[in-house]
C-alpha positions in Angstrom: 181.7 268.3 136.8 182.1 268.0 140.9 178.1 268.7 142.1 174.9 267.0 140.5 172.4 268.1 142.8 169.9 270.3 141.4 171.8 270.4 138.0 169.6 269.4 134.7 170.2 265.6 133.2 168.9 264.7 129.6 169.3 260.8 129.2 168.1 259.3 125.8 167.3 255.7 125.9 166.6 256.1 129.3 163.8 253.9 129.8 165.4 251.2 130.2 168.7 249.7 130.2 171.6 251.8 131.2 169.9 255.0 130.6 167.3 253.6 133.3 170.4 253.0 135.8 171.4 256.9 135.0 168.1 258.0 135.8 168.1 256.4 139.1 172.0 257.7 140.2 170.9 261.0 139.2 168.1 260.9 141.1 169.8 260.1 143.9 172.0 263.0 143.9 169.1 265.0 143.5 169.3 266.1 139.6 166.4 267.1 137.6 165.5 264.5 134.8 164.4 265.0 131.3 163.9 261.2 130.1 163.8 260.2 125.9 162.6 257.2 124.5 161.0 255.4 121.7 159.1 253.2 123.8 156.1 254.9 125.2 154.9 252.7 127.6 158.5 251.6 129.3 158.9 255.8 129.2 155.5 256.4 131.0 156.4 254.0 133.6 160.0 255.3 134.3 159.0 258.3 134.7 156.0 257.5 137.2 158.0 255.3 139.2 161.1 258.1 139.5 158.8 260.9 140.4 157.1 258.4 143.0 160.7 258.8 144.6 160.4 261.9 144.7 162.8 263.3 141.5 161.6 266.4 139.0 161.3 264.5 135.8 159.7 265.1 132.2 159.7 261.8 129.7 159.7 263.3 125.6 159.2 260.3 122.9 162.3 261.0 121.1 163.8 259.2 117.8 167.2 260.5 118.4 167.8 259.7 114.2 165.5 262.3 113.8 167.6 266.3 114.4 163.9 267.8 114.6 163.0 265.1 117.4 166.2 265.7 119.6 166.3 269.6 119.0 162.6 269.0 120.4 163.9 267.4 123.5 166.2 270.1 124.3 163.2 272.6 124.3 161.7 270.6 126.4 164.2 270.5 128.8 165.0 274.3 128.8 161.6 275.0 129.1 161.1 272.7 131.8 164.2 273.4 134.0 165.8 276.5 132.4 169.2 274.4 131.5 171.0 271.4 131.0 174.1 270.2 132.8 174.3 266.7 132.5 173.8 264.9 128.5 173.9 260.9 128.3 174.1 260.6 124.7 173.0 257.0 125.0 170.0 255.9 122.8 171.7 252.8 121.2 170.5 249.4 118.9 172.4 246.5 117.7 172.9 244.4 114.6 175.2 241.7 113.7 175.8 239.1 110.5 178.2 238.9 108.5 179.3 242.5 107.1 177.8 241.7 103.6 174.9 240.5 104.6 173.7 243.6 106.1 170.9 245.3 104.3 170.9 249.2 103.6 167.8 248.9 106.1 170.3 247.4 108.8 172.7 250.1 108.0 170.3 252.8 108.1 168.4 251.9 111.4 172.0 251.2 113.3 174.2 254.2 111.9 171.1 256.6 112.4 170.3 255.5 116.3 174.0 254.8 117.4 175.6 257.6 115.4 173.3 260.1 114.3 171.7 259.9 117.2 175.2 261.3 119.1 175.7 263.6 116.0 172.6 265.1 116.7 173.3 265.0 120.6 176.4 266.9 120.6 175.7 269.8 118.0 172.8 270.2 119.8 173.5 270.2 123.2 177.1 271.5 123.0 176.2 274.9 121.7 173.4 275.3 124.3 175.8 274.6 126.9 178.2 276.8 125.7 175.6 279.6 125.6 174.5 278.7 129.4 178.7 279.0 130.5 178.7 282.5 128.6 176.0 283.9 131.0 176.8 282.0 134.1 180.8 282.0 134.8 180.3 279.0 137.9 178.4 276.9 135.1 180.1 273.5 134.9 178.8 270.3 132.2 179.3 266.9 130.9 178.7 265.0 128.0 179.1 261.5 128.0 178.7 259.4 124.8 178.0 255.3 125.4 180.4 253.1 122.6 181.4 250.2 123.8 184.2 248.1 123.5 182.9 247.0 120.3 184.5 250.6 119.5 187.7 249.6 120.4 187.9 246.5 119.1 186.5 244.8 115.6 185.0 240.8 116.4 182.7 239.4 113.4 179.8 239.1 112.7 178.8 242.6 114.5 180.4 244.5 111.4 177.1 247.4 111.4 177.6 247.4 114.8 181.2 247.5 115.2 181.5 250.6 112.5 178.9 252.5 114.4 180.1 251.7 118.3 184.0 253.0 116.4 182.6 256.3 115.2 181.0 257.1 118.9 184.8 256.6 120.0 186.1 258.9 117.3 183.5 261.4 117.6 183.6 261.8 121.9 187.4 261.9 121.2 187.0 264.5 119.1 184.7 266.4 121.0 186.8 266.0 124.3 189.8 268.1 121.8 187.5 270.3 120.8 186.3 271.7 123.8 190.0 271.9 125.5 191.2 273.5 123.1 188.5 276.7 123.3 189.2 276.2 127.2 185.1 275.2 127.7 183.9 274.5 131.1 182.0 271.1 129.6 183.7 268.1 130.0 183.3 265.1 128.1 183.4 261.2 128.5 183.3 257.8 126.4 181.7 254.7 127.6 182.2 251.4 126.5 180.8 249.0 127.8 181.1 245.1 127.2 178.4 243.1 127.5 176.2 244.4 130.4 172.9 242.3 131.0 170.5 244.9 129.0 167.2 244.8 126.3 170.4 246.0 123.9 170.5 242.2 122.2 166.7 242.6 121.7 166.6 246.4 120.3 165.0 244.7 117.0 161.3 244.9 119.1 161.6 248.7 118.3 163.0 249.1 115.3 160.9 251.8 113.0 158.6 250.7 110.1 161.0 253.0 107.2 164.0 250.7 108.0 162.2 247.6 108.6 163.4 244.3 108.5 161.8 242.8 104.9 163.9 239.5 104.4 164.1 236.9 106.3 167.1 236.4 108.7 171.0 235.0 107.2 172.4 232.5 108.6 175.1 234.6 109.8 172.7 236.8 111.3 170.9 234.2 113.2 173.9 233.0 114.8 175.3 236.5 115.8 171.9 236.8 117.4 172.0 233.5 119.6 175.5 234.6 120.5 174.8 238.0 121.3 171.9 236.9 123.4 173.6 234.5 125.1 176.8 237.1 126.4 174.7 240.4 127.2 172.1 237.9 129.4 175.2 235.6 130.8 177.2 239.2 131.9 178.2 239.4 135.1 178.3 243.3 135.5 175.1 245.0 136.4 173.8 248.1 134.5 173.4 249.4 137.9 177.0 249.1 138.6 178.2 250.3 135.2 176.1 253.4 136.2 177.9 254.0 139.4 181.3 253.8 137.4 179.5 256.1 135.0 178.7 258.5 137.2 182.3 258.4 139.4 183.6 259.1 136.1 182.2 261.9 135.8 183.7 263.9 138.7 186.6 262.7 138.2 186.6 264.1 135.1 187.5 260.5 133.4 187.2 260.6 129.3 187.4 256.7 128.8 185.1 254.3 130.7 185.2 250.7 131.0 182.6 248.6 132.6 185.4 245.2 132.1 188.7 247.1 132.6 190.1 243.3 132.0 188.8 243.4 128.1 191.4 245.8 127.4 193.9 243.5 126.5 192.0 242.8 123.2 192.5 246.5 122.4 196.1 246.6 123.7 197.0 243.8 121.2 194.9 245.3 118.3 196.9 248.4 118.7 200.2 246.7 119.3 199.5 245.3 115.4 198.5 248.1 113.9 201.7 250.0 115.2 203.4 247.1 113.8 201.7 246.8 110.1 200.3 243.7 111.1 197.6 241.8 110.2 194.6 242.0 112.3 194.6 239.2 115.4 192.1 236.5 115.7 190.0 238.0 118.1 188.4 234.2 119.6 192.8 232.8 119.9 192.3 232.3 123.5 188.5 230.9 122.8 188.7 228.9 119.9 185.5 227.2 121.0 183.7 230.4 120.5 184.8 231.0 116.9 184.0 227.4 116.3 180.7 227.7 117.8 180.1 230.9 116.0 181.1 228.8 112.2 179.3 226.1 112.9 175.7 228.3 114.1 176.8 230.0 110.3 176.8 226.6 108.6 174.3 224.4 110.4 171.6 227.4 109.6 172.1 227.5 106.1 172.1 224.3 105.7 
């Protein structure tokens, strides 16, 4: 996808976070905006605030686990700007604690916003790009799926999250065969970000009533927390710049994005073991301190 200006963008999640930081690099290359959101009142604002600068821009609440709620969104943005170009499929919550620790809840709320969420993004969105391309032969798309590197690589205590950010990977993948294989003009991107300072650590202040959290906190759960906390508000790489990568990307026509290109090396060596049958790596070898840190949170909070 080469031009953005006056093309259609649909961002979910994008009140805030890095769907915000799309909304704002669209807007400055002059796209139309269809924003989606659980948060009403972060939605209201970014909305106000973009079309103060001057972008076309609709906000729709929008639980992206819900098919009825996202097929509502599209509607929305057909009948607002007559297409779509542009898709961020990139509504996204986290969880962490030890794997058998999480409750169905947990598994539920995560695997319904982080993968159902792109399910219902793709089926939805592909075909109604498809059907735009079949009447307009200069119509050109993207779809771009956020992971993360937690989709490339498996640390512990984020098992929920780590299953969920792995299917992303696997299903943009797939998508990306999909559509060269039937030769569609809609290309299609992967982005996994580390940790970027976001609200992604704090995604629990929105989590729905009918997958509530009923128990109290693990242990293990409580420290993933602190330690999740502390690396997404410690990063060093904006969401603003992750969004100009992002966006880059996207002309280039670039499936895999990496907002720490130097994190790799944990997936090279993952892969390099599972070519050669062995067992997994210890993910914290060249910080021992943190795995350490990590057992000891575990144990001191049970205690």
């Amino acid at each position: 996808m080469k031009t953005f200006r006056d093309k259609v963008a649909v961002i979910t999640g994008g009140a805030s976070g890095l769907g915000r930081q799309f909304a704002n690099v669209a807007a400055r290359e002059g796209m139309k905006l269809v924003l989606a959101d659980v948060q009403a009142d972060a939605l209201e604002r970014a909305v106000e605030e973009l079309r103060a600068q001057g972008a076309g821009v609709i906000g729709r609440l929008c639980d992206v686990r819900k098919g009825e709620q996202v097929q509502a969104l599209a509607d929305a943005a057909v009948a607002e700007f007559g297409a779509v170009h542009l898709v961020f499929n990139n509504a996204g919550v986290g969880s962490g604690g030890l794997i058998w620790e999480n409750t169905e809840a947990d598994w539920e709320w995560v695997m319904g916003v982080n993968v159902w969420g792109v399910i219902h993004g793709v089926r939805i969105f592909t075909k109604l790009m498809l059907a735009a391309a079949e009447k307009d032969p200069a119509f050109e798309g993207h779809i771009v799926n956020t992971a993360s590197m937690a989709g490339l690589v498996n640390a512990p205590a984020m098992g929920v999250y780590n299953v969920s950010k792995h299917a992303v990977v696997s299903l943009s993948e797939t998508l990306y065969q999909d559509l060269q294989l039937v030769g569609a003009p809609i290309g299609a991107s992967v982005l996994c970000p580390y940790f970027v300072p976001t609200g992604i650590s704090q995604s629990h202040r929105n989590r729905p009533d009918d997958v509530r959290m009923t128990d109290r906190p693990t242990a293990s759960q409580l420290a993933a927390q602190a330690m999740t906390d502390k690396a997404v508000t410690s990063g060093k790489v904006s969401a603003e710049a992750v969004a100009e990568t992002t966006f880059k990307a996207i002309a280039d026509g670039q499936f895999y994005i990496y907002s720490h290109p130097d994190a790799l090396a944990g997936v090279r060596e993952r892969m390099e073991h599972i070519v050669a049958g062995i067992n997994p790596a210890d993910p914290y070898a060249a910080a021992p301190q943190l795995r350490e840190s990590l057992r000891a949170k575990i144990k001191g909070a049970s205690r």
